[in-house]
VOBAZA-10505 format. One line per field, with one value per residue (C-alpha): x, y, z; residue in three letters. Coordinates in Angstrom, 3 decimals, padded with zeros to 6 digits, always signed. Example, Ala and Ser with C-alpha at 12.3 -4.5 7.8 and 13.67 -1.06 7.14 Angstrom:
<atoms>
east = +012.300 / +013.670
north = -004.500 / -001.060
up = +007.800 / +007.140
residu = ALA / SER
</atoms>
This chain:
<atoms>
east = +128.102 / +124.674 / +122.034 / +120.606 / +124.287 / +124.617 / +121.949 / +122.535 / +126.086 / +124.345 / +122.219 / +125.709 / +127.744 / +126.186 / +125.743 / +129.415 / +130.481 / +128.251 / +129.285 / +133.094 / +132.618 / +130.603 / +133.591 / +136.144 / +134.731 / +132.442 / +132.791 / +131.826 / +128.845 / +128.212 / +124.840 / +124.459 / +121.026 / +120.717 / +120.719 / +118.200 / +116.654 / +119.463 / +119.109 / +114.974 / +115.409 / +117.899 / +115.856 / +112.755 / +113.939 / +116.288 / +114.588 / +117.153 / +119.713 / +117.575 / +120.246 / +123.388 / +125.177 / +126.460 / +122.893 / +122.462 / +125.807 / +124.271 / +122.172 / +120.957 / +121.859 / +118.460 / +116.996 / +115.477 / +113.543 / +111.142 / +110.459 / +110.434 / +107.644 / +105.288 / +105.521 / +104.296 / +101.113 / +098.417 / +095.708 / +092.906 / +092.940 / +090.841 / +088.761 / +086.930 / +087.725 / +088.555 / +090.773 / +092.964 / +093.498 / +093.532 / +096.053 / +097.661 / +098.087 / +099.761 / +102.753 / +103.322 / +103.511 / +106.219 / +108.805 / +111.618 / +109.632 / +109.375 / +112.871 / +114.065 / +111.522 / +112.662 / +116.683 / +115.784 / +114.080 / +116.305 / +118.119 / +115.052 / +113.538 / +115.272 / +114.850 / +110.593 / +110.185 / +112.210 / +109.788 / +106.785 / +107.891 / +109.003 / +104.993 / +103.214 / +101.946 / +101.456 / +103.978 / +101.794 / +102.399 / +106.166 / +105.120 / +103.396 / +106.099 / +105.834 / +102.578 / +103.815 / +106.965 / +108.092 / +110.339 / +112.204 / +113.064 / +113.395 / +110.219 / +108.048 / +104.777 / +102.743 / +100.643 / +104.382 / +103.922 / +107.994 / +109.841 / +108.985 / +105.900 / +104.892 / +104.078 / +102.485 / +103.744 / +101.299 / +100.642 / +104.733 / +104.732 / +101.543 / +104.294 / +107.104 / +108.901 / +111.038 / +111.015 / +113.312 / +115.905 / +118.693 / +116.452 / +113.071 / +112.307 / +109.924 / +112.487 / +114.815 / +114.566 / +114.306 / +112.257 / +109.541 / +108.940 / +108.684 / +105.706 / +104.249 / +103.675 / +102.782 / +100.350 / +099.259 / +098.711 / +096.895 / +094.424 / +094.057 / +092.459 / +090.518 / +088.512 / +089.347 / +090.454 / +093.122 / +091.776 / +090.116 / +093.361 / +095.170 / +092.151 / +092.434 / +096.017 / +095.394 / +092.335 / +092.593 / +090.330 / +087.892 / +086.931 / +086.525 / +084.706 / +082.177 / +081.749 / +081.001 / +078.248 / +076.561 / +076.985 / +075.438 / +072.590 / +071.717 / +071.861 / +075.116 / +078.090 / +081.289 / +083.638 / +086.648 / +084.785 / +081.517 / +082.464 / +084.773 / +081.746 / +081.814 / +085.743 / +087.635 / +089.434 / +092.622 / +091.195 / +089.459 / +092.452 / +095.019 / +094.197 / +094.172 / +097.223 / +098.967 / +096.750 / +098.501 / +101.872 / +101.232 / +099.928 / +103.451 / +105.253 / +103.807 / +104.481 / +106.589 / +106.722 / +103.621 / +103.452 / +106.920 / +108.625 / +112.147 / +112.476 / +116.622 / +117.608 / +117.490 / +119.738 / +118.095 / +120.668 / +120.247 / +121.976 / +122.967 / +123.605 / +123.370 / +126.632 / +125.951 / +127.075 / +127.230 / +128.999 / +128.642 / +129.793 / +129.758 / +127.897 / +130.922 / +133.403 / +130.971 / +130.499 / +134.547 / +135.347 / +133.105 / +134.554 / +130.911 / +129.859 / +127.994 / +124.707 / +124.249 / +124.828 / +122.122 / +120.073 / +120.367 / +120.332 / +118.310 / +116.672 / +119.291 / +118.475 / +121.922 / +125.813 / +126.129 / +124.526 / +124.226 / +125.147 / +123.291 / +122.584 / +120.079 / +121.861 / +122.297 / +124.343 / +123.484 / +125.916 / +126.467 / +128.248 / +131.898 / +131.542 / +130.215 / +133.921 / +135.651 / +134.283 / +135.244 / +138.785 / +138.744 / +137.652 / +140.287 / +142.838 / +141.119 / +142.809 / +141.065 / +137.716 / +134.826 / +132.393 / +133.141 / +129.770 / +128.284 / +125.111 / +124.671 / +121.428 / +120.574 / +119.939 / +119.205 / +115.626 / +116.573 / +120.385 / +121.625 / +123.698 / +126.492 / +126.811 / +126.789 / +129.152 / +131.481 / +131.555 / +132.404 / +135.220 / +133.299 / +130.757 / +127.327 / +126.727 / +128.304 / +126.184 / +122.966 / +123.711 / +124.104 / +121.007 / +119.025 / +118.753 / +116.856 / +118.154 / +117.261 / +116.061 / +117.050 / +117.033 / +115.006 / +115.215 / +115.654 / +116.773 / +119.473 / +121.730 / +124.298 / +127.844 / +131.605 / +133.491 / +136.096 / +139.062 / +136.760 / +136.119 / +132.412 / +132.150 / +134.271 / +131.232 / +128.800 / +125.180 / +123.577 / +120.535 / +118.616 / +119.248 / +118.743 / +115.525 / +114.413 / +116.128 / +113.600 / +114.740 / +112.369 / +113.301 / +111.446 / +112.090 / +115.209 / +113.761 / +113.294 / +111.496 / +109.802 / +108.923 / +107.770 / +104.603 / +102.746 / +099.753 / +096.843 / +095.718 / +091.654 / +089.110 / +089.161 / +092.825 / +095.005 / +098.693 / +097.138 / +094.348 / +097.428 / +099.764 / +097.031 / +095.987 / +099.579 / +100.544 / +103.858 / +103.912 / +102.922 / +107.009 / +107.724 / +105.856 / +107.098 / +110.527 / +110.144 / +107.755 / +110.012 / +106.324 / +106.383 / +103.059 / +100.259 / +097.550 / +096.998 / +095.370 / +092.955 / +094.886 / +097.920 / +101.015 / +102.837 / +105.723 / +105.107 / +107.526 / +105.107 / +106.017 / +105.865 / +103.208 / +101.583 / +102.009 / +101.054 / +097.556 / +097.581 / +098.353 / +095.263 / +092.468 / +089.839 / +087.537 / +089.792 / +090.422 / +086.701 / +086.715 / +089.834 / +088.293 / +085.121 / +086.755 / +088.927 / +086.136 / +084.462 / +087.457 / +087.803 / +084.007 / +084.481 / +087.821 / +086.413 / +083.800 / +086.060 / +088.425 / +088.969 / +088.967 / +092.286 / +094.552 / +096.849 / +098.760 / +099.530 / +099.264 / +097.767 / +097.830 / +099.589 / +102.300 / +103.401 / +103.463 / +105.010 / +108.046 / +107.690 / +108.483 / +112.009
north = +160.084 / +160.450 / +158.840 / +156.537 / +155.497 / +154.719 / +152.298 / +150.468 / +149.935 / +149.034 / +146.062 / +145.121 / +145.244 / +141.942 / +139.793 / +140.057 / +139.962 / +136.679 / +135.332 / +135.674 / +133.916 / +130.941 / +130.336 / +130.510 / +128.392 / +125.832 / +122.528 / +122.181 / +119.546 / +121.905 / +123.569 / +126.921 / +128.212 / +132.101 / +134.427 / +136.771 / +137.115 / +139.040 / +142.134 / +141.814 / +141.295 / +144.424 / +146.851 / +145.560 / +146.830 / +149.570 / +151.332 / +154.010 / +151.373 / +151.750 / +154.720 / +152.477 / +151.438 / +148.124 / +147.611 / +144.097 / +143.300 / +144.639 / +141.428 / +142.252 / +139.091 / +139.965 / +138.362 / +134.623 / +131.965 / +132.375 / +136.210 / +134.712 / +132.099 / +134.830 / +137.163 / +134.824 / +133.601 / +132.935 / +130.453 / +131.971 / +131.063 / +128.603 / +130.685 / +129.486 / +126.218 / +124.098 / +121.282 / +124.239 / +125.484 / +121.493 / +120.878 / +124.946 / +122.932 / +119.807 / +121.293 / +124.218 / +121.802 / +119.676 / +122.699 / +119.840 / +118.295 / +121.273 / +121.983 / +118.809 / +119.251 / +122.998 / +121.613 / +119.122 / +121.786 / +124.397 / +121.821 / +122.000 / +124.740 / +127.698 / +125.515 / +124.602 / +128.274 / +129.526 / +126.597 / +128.099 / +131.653 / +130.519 / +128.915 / +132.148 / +129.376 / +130.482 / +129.955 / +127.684 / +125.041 / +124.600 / +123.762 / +121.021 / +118.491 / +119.514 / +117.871 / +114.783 / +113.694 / +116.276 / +117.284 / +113.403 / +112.532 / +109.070 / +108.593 / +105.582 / +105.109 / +101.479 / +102.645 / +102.427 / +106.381 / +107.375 / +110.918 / +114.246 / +114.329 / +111.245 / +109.852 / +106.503 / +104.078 / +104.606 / +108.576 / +108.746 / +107.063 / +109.110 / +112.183 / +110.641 / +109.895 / +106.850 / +103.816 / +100.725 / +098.890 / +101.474 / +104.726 / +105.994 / +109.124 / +109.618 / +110.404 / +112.403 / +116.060 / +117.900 / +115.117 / +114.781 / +118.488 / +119.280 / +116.370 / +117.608 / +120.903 / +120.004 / +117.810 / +121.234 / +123.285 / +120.565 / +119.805 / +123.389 / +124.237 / +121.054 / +122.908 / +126.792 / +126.359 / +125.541 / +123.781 / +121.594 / +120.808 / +120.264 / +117.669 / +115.973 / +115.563 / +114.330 / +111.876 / +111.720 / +113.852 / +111.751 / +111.535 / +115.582 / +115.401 / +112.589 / +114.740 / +118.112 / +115.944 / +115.180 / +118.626 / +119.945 / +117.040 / +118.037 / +122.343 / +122.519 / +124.777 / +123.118 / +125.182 / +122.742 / +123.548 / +122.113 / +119.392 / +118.195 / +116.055 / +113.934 / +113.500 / +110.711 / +112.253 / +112.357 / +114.302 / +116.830 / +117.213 / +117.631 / +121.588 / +122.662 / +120.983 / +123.141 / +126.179 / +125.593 / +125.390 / +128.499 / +130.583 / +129.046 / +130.214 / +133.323 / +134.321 / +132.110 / +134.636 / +134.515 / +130.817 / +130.853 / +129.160 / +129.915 / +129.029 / +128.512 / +131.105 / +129.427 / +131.833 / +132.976 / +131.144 / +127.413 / +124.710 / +122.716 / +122.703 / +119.763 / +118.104 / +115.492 / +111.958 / +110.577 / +107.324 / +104.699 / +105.911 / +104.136 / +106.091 / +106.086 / +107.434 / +110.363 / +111.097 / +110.785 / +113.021 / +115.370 / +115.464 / +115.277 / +112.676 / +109.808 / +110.846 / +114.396 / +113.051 / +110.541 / +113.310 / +115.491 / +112.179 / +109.372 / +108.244 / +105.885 / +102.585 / +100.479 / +101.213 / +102.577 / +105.410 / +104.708 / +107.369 / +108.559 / +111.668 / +112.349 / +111.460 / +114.507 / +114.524 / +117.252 / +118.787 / +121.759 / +124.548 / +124.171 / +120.019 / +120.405 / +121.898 / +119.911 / +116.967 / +118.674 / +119.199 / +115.280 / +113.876 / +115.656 / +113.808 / +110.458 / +107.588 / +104.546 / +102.807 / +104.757 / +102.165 / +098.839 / +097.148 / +096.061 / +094.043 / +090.207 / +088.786 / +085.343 / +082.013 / +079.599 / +078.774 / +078.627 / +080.500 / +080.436 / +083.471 / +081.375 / +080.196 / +083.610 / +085.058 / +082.037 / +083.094 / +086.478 / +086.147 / +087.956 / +086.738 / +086.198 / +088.687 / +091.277 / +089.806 / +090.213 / +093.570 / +095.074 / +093.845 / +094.236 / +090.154 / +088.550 / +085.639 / +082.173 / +083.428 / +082.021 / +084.164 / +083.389 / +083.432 / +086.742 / +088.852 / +091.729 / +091.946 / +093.724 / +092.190 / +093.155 / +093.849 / +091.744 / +091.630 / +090.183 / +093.386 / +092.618 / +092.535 / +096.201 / +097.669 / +100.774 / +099.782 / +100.948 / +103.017 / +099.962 / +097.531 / +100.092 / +101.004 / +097.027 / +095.590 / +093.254 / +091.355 / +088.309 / +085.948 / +082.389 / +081.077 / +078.904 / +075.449 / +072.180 / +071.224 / +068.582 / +066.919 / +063.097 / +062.440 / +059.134 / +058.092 / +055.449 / +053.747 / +054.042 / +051.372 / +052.350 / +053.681 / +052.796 / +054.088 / +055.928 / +057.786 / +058.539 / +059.720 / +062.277 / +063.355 / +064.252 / +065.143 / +062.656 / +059.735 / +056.170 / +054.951 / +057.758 / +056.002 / +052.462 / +053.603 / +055.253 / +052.659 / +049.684 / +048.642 / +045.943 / +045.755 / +048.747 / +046.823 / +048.504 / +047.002 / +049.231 / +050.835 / +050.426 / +053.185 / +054.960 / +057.778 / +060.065 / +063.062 / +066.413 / +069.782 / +071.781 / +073.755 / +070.988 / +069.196 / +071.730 / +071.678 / +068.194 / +067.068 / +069.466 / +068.010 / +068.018 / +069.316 / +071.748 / +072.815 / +073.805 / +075.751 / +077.864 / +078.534 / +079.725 / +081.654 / +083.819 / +084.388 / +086.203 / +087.524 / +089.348 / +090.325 / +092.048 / +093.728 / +095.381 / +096.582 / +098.485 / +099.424 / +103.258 / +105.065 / +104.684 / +107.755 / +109.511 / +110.621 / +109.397 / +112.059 / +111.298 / +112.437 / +108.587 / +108.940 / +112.595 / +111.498 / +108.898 / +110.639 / +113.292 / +110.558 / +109.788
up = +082.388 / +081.313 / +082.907 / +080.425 / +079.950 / +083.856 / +083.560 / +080.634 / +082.639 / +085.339 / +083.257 / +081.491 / +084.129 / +086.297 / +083.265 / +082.147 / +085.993 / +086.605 / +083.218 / +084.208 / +087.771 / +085.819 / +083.606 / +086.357 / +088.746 / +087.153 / +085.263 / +081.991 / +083.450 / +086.347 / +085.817 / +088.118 / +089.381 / +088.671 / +091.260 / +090.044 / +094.008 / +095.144 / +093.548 / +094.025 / +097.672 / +098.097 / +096.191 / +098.185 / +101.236 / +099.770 / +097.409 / +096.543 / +095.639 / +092.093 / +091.468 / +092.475 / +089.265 / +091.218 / +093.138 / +091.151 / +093.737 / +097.375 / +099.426 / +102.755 / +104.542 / +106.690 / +103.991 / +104.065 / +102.252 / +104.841 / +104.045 / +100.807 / +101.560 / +103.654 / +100.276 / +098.077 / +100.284 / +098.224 / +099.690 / +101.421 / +105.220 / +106.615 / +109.415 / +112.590 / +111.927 / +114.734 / +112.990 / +112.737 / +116.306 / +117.161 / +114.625 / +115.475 / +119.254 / +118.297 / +116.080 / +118.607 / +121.281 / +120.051 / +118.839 / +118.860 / +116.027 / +114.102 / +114.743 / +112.520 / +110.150 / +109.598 / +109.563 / +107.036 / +104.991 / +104.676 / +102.244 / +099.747 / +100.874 / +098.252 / +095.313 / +095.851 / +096.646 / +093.329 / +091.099 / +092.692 / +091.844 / +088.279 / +087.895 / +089.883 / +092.429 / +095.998 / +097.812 / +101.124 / +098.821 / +099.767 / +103.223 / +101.896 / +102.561 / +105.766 / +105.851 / +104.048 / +104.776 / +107.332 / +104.279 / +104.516 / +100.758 / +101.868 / +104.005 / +102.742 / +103.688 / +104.286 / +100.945 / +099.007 / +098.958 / +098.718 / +098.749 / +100.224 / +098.034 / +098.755 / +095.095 / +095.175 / +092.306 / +089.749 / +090.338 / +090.346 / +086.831 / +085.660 / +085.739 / +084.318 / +087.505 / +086.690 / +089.108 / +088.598 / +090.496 / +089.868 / +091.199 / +092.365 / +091.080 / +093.520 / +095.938 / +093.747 / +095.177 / +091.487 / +089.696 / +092.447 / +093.293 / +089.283 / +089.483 / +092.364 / +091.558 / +087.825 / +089.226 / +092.114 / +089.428 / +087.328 / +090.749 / +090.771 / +087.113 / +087.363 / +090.837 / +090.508 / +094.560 / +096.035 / +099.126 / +096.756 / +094.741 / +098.140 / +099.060 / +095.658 / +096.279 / +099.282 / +098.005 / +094.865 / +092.382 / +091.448 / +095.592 / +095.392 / +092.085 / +093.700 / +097.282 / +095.200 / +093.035 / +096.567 / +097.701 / +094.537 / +094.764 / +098.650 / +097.963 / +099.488 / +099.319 / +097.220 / +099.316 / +101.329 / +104.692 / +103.284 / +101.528 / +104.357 / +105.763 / +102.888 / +103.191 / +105.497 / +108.789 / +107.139 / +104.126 / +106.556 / +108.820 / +105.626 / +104.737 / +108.379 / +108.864 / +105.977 / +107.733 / +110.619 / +109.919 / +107.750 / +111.016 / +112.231 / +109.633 / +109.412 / +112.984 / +114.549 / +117.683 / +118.758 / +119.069 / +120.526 / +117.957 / +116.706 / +112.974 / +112.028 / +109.397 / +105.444 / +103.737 / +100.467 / +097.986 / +096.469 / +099.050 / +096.030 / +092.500 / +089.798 / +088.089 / +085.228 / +085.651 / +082.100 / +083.399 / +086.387 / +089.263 / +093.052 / +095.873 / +098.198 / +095.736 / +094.550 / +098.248 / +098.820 / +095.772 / +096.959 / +100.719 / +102.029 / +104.629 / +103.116 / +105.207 / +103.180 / +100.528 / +100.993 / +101.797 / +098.296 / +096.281 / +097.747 / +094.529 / +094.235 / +095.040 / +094.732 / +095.114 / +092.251 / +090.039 / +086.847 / +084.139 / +081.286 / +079.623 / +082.610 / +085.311 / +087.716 / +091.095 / +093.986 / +095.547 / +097.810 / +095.242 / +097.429 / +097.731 / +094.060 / +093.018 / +094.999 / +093.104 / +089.814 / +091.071 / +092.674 / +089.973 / +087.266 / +089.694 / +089.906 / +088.092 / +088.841 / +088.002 / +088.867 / +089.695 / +090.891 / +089.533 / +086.870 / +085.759 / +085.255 / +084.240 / +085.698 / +083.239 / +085.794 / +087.125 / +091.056 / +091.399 / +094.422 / +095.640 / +096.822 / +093.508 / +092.437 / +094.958 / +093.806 / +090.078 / +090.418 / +093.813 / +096.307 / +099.462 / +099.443 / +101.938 / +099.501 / +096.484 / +098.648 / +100.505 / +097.383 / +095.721 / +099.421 / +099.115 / +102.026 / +103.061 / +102.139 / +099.125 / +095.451 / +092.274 / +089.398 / +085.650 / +083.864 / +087.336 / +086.839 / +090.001 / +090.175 / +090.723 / +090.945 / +087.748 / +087.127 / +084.634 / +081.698 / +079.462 / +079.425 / +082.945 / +082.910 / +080.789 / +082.559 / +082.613 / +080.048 / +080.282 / +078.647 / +081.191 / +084.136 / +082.480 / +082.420 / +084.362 / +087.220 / +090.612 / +090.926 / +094.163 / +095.530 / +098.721 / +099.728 / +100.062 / +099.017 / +095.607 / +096.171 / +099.802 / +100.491 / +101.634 / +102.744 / +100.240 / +101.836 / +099.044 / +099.051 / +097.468 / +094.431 / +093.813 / +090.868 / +090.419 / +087.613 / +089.523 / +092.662 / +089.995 / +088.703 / +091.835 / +092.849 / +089.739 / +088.986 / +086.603 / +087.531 / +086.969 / +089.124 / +091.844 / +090.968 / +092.040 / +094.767 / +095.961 / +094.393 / +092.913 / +090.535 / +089.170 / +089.027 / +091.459 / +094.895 / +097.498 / +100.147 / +102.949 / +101.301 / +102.250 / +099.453 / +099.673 / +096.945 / +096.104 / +095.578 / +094.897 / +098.078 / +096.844 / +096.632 / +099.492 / +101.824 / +099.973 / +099.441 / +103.321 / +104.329 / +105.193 / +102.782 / +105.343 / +106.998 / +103.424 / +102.849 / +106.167 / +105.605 / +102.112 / +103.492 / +106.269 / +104.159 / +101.482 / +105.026 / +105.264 / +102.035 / +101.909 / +105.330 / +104.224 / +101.343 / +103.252 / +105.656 / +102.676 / +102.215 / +099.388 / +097.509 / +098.041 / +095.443 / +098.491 / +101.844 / +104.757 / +107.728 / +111.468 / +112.589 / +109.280 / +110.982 / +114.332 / +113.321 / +111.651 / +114.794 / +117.232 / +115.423
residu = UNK / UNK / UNK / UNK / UNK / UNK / UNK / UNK / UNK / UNK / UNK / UNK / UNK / UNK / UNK / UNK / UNK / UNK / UNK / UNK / UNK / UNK / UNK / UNK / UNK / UNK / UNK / UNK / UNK / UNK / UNK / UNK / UNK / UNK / UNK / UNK / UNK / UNK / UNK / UNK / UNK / UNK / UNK / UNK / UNK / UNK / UNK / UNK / UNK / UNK / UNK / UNK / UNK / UNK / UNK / UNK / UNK / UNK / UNK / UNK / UNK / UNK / UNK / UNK / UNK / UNK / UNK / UNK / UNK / UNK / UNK / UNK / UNK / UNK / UNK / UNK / UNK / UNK / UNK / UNK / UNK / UNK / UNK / UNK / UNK / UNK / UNK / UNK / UNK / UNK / UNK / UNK / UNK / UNK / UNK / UNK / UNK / UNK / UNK / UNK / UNK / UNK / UNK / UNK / UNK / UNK / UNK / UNK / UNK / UNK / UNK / UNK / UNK / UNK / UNK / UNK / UNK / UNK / UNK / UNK / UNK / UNK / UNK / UNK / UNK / UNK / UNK / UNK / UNK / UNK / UNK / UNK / UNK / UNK / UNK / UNK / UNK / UNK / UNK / UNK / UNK / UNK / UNK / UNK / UNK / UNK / UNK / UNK / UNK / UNK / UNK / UNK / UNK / UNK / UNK / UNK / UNK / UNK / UNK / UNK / UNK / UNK / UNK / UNK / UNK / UNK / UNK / UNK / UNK / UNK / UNK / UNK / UNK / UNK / UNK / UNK / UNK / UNK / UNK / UNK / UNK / UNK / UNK / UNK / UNK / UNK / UNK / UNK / UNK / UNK / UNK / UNK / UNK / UNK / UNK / UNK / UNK / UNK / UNK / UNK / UNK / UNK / UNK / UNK / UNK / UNK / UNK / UNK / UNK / UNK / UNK / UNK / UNK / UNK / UNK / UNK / UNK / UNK / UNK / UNK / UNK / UNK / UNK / UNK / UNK / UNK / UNK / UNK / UNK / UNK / UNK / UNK / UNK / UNK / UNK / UNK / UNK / UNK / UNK / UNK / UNK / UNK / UNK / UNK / UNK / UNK / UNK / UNK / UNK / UNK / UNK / UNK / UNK / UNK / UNK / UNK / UNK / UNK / UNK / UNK / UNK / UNK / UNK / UNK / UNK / UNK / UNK / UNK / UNK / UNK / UNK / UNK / UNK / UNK / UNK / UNK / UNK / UNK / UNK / UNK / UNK / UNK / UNK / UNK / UNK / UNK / UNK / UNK / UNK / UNK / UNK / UNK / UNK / UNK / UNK / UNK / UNK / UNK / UNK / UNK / UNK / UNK / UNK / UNK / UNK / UNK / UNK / UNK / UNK / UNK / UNK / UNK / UNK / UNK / UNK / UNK / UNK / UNK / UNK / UNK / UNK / UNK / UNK / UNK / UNK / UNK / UNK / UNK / UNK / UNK / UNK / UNK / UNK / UNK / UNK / UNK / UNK / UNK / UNK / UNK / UNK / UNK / UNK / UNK / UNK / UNK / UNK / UNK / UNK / UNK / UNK / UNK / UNK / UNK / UNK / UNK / UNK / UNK / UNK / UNK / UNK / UNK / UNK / UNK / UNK / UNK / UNK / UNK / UNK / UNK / UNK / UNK / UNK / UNK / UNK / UNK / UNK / UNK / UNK / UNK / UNK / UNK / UNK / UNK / UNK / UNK / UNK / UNK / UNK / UNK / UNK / UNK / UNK / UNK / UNK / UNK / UNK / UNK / UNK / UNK / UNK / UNK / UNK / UNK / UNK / UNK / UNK / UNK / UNK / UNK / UNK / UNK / UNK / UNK / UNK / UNK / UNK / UNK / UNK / UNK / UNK / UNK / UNK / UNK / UNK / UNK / UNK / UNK / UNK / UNK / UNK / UNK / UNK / UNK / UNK / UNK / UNK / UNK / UNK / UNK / UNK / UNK / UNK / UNK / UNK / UNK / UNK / UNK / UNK / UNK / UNK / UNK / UNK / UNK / UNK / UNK / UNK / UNK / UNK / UNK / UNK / UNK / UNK / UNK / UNK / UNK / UNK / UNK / UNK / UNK / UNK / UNK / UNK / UNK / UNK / UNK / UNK / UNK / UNK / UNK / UNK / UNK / UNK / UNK / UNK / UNK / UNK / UNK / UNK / UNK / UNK / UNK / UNK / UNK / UNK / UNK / UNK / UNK / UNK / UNK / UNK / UNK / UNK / UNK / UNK / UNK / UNK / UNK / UNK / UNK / UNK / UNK / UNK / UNK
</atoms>
């Protein structure tokens, strides 16, 4: 055969032979990453496989993400910088910690690396959870930062990742690292550096843009090193941090570290979900325990995922056609919710539970209910179907989309209080003052005229709201008023600068010690 005919067979040959698998062993809604990195990482380290007509077919299982990750470096290092060997000392120390964190990686890690590659980012930047999360999908912070990336609420919605009461993008594995990086590479052409980007992700840009201004007003360098002065501990700890691990990373030998092998092929693939379906059953059809699956799809938020044309499941490729084949065979009711909107001003959940044939502590676990809480008007919770064909109905992407949870406190509305007619007082003037009407306080004061005499006791039924106020002390009142004003006026002064991200030395110890 002539050459130029062996390679054109050679190009042909894995396209039809990929094709051919595809159709054999995938669903319809089953949506396969490529494996373009096998034949790179073969020829890499056997060049002369170039002349093999089934080359595209030969993976040297030698091969890792991590080999993968040190390739692609592309941040300049951070040198004779302290923070670094401090923050070198702390992860090397603790090789238990970095143990989890590397477990709980090598789910995600394939797919960030393959999104960098697909952008030309460097590849440090898939560490980066590492920093913020310790690569936990479902860590939240005390700033409401959520997900490996750590997305506060509004940066999360300033990149399209959807939050409501059905899901939090923000946690979703795909969804968040699409934002992240969008918002990397975004950081990055607004500074031309990367350690800059990183500390705007960390700080927010605005903070960077403000510290480089007071560089440029004092004749100073705008490198990360010299603007780190200007920068809160957390800010100038976050790059040597990622420095760190990537020394780690780099060389795990020296520092005596043994990283577990991340094979070099995706950990999970995406299947469609274009109707409701309950977490437990999706788990169950795929034979996967309830915890990994947690793990590849924590965005959700309730018992059930709701389907749209969006909707996308992870699953390992194996537990992802064993789902396919599951589900073929499954002949009952996918989800068993649906969504009711309340009417009523103050529901209670009993009443609730009552309506619909279940418990209250069903109706609340599933809607992550406190107790002695009520529900008010215009909350979506989500509630068993029952037989009535509206109640059998998916929810719709509407509802998910709008759907609100708004909850008041399980008590009385009104509470009786004693009145001591003063001087002056009229039924009128009490009435106003307590807001009520003056036949309001004839019967519960069996009053039969409106004249009060000084010192005179009255039980008067008050909102509790009002009440509370009402039985303060005037006095008292003035002093807790002045008080918290201090309060406030010494709080903001302390306040730090509000952060796009949440990263800081306590929030990784903090995960480390778990």
């Amino acid at each position: 055969m002539h050459p130029t005919d062996l390679k054109k067979l050679r190009r042909a040959l894995p396209a039809a032979f990929l094709l051919g698998l595809s159709g054999a062993a995938v669903a319809s809604d089953l949506s396969l990453p490529p494996y373009n990195w096998a034949q790179d990482a073969a020829l890499q380290d056997s060049p002369n496989l170039a002349d093999d007509p089934l080359s595209e077919f030969v993976v040297n299982s030698d091969v890792d993400v991590w080999a993968r990750v040190r390739k692609g470096f592309g941040i300049p290092d951070l040198v004779d910088n302290p923070l670094v060997n401090n923050q070198t000392t702390w992860y090397t120390s603790r090789p238990e910690y970095i143990g989890r964190t590397t477990k709980r990686a090598s789910m995600y890690l394939y797919h960030v690396v393959e999104e960098l590659e697909k952008r030309g980012m460097p590849t440090e930047l898939a560490l980066l959870p590492f920093i913020e999360s310790a690569f936990n999908p479902q860590a939240y912070s005390s700033a409401k930062a959520a997900g490996m990336w750590q997305f506060i609420p509004s940066t999360g919605r300033d990149f399209n990742l959807k939050q409501n009461l059905f899901k939090d993008e923000r946690r979703s594995v795909i969804a968040s690292t699409d934002a992240a990086l969008t918002y990397l590479q975004k950081l990055y052409d607004m500074f031309g550096d990367w350690q800059l980007a990183l500390a705007a992700y960390n700080w927010g840009e605005g903070s960077v843009q403000r510290a480089i201004r007071k560089a440029e007003a004092a004749g100073r360098p705008t490198d990360f090193s010299s603007l780190s002065v200007y920068m809160p501990v957390e800010t100038r700890n976050y790059v040597p941090k990622l420095q760190a691990v990537k020394n780690i990373i780099a060389s795990p030998e020296v520092y005596g570290i043994a990283l577990p092998k991340v094979d070099n092929q995706p950990y999970f693939v995406a299947v469609s979900k274009t109707r409701d379906i309950d977490v437990k059953l999706a788990a169950q059809l795929a034979e996967l325990p309830m915890d990994e699956f947690k793990a590849l799809n924590p965005q959700f938020n309730r018992p059930v995922i709701t389907g749209s044309t969006n909707t996308q499941i992870l699953l390992p490729q194996s537990n992802a056609e064993k789902f396919k084949a599951n589900l073929a065979k499954w002949s009952h009711s996918l989800s068993s919710w649906t969504a009711h909107k309340i009417i009523g001003a103050r529901t209670r959940i009993e009443t609730i539970a009552a309506k619909f044939h279940t418990t209250p502590q069903v109706i609340r676990e599933a809607n992550n209910i406190p107790p002695k809480m009520l529900l008010k008007a215009g909350s979506t919770i989500l509630v068993p179907r029952s037989g009535d064909s509206t109640a059998q109905q998916d929810i719709t992407p509407e509802q998910a989309d709008t759907a609100t949870l708004a909850m008041t406190p399980d008590v009385p509305e009104t509470r009786r209080v004693s009145v001591t007619a003063r001087k002056h007082d009229t039924l009128k003037s009490i009435a106003n003052r307590y807001r009520v009407t003056i036949s309001q306080l004839r019967s519960w004061n069996n009053l039969r005229h409106d004249k009060l005499a000084s010192g005179q006791k009255l039980q008067v039924h008050v909102p509790n709201r009002i009440a509370s106020k009402s039985n303060t002390p005037r006095k008292n009142r003035r002093q807790a008023s002045a008080s918290a004003k201090r309060k406030m006026v010494a709080t903001a002064s302390k306040r730090p600068a509000k952060k796009t991200a949440l990263a800081s030395s306590h929030f990784v110890q903090k995960v480390a010690s778990k």
